[in-house]
LUMVEX-357949 format. One record per atom (N, C-alpha, C, CB): atom name; residue number from 0; x, y, z; residue in three letters. Coordinates in pm, whole numbers. Glycine has a CB too. Layout:
['CA' NUM [X Y Z] 'Ala'] ...
This chain:
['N' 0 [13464 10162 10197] 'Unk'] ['CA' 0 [13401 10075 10101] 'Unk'] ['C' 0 [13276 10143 10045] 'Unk'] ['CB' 0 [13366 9939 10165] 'Unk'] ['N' 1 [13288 10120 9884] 'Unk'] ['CA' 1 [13153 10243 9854] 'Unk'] ['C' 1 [13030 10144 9849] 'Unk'] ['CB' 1 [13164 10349 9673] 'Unk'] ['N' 2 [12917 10180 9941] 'Unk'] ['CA' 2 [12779 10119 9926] 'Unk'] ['C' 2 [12694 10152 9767] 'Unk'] ['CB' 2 [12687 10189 10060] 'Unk'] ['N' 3 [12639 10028 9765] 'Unk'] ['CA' 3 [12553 10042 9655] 'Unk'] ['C' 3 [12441 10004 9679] 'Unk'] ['CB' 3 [12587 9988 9552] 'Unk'] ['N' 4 [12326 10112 9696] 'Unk'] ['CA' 4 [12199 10094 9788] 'Unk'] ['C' 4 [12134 10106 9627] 'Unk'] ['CB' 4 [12152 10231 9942] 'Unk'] ['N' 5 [11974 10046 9672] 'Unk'] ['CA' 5 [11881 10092 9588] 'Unk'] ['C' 5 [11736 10127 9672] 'Unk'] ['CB' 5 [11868 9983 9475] 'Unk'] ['N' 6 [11647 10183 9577] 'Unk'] ['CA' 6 [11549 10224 9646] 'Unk'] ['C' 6 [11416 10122 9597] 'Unk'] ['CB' 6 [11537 10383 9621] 'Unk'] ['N' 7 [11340 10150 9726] 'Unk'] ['CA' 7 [11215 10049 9610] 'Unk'] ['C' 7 [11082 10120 9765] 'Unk'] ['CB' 7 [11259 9749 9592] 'Unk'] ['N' 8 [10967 10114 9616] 'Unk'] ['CA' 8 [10822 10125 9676] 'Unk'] ['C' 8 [10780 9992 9691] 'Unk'] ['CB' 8 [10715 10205 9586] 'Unk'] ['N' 9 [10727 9951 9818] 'Unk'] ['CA' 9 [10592 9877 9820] 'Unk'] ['C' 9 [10477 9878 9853] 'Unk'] ['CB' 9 [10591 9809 9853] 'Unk'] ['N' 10 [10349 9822 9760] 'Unk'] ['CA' 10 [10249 9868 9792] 'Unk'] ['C' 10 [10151 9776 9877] 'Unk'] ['CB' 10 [10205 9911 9685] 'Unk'] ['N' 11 [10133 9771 10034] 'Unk'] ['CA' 11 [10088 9735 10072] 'Unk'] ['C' 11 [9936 9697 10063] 'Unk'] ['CB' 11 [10135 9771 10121] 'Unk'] ['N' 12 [9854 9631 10033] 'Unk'] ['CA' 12 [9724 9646 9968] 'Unk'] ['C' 12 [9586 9687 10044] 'Unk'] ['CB' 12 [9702 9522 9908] 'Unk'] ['N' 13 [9641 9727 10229] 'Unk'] ['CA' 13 [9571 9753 10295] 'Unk'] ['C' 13 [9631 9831 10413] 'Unk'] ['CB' 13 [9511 9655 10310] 'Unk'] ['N' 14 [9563 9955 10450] 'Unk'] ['CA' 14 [9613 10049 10532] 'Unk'] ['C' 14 [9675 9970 10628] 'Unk'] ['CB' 14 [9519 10143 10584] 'Unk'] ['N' 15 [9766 10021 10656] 'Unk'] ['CA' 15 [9852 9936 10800] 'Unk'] ['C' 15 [9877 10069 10902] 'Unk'] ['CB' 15 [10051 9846 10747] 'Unk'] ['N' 16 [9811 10021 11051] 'Unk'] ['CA' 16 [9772 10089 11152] 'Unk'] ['C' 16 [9911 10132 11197] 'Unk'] ['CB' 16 [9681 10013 11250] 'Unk'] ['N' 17 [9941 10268 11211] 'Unk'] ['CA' 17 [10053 10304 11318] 'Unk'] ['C' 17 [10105 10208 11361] 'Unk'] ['CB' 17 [10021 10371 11429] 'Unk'] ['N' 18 [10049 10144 11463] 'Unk'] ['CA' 18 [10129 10050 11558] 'Unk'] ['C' 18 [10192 9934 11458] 'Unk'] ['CB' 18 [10023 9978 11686] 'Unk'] ['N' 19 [10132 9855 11334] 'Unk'] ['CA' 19 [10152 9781 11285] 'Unk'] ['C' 19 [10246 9823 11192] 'Unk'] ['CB' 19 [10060 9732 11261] 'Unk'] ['N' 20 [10247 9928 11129] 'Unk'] ['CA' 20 [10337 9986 11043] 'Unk'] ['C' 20 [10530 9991 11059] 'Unk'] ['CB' 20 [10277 10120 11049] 'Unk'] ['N' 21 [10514 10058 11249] 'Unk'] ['CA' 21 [10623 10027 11278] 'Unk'] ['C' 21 [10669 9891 11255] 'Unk'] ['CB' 21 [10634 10061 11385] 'Unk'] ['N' 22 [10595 9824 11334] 'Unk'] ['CA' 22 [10648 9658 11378] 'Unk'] ['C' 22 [10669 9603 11229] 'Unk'] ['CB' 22 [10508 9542 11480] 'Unk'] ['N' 23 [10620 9644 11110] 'Unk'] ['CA' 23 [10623 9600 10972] 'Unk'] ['C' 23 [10774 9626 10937] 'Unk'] ['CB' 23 [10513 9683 10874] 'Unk'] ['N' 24 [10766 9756 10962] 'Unk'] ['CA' 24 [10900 9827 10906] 'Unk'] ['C' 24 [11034 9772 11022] 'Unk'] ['CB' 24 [10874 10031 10909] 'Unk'] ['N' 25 [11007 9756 11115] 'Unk'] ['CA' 25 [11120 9742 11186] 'Unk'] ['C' 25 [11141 9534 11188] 'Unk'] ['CB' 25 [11086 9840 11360] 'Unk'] ['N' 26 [11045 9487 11098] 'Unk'] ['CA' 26 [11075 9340 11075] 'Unk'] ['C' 26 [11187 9340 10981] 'Unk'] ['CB' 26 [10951 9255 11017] 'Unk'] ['N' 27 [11119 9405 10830] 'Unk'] ['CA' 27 [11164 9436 10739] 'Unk'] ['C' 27 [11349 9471 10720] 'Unk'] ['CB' 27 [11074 9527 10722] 'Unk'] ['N' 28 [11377 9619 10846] 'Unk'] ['CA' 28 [11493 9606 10851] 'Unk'] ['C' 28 [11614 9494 10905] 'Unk'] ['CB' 28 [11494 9693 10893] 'Unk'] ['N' 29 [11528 9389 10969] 'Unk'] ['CA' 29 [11617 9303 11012] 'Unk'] ['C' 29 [11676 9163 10873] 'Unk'] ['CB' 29 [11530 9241 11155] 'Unk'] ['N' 30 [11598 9247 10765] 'Unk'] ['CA' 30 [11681 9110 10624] 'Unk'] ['C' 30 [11841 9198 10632] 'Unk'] ['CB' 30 [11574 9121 10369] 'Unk'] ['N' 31 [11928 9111 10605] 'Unk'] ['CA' 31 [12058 9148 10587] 'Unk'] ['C' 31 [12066 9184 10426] 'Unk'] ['CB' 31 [12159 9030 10638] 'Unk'] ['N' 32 [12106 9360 10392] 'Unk'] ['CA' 32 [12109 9389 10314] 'Unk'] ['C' 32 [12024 9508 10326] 'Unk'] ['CB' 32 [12100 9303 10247] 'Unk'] ['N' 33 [11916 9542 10413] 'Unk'] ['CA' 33 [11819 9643 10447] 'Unk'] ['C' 33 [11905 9741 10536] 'Unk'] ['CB' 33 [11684 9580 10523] 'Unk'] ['N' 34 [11885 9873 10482] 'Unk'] ['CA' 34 [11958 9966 10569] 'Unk'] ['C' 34 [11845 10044 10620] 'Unk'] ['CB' 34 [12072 10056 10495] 'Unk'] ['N' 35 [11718 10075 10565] 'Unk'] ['CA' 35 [11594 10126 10606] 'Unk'] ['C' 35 [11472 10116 10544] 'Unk'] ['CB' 35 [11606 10235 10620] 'Unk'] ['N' 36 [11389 10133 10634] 'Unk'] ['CA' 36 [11271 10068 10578] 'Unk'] ['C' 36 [11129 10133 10671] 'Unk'] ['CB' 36 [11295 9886 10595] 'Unk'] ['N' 37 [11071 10211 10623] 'Unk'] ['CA' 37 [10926 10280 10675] 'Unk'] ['C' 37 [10834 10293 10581] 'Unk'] ['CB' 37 [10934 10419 10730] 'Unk'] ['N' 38 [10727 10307 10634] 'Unk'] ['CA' 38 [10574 10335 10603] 'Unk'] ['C' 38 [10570 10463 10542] 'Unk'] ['CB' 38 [10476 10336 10733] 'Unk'] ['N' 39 [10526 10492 10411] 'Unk'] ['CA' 39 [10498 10670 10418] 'Unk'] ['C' 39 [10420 10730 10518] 'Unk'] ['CB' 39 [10424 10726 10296] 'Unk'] ['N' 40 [10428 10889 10543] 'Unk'] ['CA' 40 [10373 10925 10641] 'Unk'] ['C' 40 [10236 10984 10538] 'Unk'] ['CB' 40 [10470 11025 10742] 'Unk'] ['N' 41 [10257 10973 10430] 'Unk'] ['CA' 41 [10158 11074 10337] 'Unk'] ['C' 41 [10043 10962 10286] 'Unk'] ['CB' 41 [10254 11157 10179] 'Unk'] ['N' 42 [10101 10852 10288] 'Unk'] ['CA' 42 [10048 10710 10214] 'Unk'] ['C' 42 [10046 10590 10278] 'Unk'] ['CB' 42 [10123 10673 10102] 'Unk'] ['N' 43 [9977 10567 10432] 'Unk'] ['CA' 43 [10036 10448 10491] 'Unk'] ['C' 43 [10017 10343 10486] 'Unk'] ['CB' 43 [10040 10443 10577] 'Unk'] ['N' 44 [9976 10270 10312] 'Unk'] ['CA' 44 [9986 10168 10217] 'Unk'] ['C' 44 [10121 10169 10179] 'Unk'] ['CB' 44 [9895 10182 10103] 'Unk'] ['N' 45 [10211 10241 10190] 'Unk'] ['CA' 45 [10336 10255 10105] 'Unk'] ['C' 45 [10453 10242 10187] 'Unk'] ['CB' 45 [10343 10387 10030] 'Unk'] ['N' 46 [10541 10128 10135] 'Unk'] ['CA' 46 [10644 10113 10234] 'Unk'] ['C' 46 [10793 10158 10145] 'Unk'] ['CB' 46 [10641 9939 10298] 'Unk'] ['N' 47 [10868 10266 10202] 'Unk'] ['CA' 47 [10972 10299 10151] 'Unk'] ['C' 47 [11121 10234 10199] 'Unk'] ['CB' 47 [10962 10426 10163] 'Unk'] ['N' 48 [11198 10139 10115] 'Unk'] ['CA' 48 [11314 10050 10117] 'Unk'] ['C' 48 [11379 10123 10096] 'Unk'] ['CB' 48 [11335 9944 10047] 'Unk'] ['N' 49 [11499 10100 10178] 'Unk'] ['CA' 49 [11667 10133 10118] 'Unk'] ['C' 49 [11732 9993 10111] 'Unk'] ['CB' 49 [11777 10244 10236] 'Unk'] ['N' 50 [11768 9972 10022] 'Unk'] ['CA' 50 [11872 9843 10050] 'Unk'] ['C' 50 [11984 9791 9938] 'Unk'] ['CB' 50 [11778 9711 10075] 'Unk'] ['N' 51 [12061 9701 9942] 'Unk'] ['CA' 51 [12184 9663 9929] 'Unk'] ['C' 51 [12135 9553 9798] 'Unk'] ['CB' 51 [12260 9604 10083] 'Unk'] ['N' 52 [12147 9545 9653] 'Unk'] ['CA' 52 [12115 9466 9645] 'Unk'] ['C' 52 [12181 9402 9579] 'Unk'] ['CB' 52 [12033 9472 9633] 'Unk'] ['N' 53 [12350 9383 9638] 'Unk'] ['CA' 53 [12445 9278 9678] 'Unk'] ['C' 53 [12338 9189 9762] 'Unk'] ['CB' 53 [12588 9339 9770] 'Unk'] ['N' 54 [12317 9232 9868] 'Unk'] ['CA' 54 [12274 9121 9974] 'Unk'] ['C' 54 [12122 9097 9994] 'Unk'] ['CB' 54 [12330 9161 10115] 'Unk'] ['N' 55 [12036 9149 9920] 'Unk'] ['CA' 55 [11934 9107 9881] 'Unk'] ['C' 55 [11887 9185 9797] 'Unk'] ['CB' 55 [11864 9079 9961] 'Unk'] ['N' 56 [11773 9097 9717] 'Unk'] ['CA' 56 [11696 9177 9598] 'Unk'] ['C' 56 [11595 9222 9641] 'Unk'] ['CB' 56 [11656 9110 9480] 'Unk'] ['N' 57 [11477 9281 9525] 'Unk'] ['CA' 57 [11377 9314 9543] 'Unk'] ['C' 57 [11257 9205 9568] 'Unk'] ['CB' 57 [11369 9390 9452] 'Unk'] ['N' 58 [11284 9121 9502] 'Unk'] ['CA' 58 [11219 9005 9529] 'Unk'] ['C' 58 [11212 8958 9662] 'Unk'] ['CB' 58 [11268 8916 9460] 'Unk'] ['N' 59 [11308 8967 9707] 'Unk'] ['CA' 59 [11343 8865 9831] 'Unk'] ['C' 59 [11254 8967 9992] 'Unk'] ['CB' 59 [11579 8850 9847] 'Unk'] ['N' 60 [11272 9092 9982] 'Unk'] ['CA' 60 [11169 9208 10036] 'Unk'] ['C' 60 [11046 9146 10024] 'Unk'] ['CB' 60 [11164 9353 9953] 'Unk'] ['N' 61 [11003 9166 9916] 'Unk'] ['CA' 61 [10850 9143 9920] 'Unk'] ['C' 61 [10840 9006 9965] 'Unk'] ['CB' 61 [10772 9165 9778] 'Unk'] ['N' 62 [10883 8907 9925] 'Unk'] ['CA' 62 [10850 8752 10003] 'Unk'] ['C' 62 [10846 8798 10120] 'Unk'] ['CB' 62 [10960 8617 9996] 'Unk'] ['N' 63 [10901 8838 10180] 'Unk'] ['CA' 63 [10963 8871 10302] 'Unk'] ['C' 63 [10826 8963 10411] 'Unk'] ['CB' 63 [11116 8976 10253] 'Unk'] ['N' 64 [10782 9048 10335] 'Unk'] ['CA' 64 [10649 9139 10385] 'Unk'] ['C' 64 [10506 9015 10340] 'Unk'] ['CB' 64 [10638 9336 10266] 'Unk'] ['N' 65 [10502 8976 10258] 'Unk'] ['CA' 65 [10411 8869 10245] 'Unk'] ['C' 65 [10423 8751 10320] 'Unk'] ['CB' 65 [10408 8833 10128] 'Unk'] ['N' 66 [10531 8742 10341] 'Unk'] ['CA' 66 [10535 8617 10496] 'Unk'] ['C' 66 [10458 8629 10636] 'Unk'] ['CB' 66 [10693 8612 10563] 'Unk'] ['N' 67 [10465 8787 10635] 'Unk'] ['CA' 67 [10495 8855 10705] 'Unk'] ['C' 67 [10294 8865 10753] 'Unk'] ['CB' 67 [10606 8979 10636] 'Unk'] ['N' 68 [10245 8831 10635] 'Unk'] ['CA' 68 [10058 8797 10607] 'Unk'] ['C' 68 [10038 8937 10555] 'Unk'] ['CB' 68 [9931 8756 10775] 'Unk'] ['N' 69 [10155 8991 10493] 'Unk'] ['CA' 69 [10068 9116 10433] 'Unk'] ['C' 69 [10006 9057 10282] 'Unk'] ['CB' 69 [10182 9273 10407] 'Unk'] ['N' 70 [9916 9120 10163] 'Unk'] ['CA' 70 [9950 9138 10059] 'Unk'] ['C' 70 [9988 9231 10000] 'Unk'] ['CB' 70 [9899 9110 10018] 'Unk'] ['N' 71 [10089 9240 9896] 'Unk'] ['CA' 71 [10178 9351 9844] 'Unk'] ['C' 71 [10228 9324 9712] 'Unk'] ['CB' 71 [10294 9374 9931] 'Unk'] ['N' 72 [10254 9444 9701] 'Unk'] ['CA' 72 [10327 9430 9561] 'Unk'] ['C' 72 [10430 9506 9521] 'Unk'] ['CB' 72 [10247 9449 9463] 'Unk'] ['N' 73 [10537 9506 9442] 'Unk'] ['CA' 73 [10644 9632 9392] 'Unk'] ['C' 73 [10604 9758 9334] 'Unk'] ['CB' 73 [10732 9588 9287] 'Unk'] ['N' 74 [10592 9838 9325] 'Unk'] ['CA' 74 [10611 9966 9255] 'Unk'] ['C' 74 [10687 10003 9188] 'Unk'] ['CB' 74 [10615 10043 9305] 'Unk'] ['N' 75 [10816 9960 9261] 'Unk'] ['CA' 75 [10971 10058 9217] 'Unk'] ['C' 75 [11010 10156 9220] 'Unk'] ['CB' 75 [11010 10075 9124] 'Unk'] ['N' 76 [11118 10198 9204] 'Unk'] ['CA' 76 [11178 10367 9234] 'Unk'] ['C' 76 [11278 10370 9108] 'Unk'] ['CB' 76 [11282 10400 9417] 'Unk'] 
């Protein structure tokens, strides 16, 4: 079955600590439709998505990290 991933930046609006970064990113991968999801290592305001968006949008990510008590915003890829 051929996947149809997309990519997306988000911009977190405040450095997020190692430890928090993971636990961010590894929330993140648990939306159905997320295949990966990390912190840049160059930028660790910046969260890099892979995902499906059959099974969720871009929208639905960011609600999702703002629930989450971050503030953020899209970038895009």
């Amino acid at each position: 079955m051929k996947q149809h991933n997309a990519n997306l930046v988000v911009h977190v609006n405040k450095t997020v600590a190692p430890d928090q970064a993971r636990d961010l990113a590894r929330n993140v991968i648990t939306l159905g439709g997320v295949g990966h999801a990390t912190m840049s290592r160059h930028a660790n305001h910046l969260m890099l998505v892979d995902y499906d968006p059959r099974s969720v949008d871009s929208r639905g990510i960011l609600r999702y990290i703002r629930a989450q008590g971050y503030s953020a915003q899209l970038i895009g890829m």
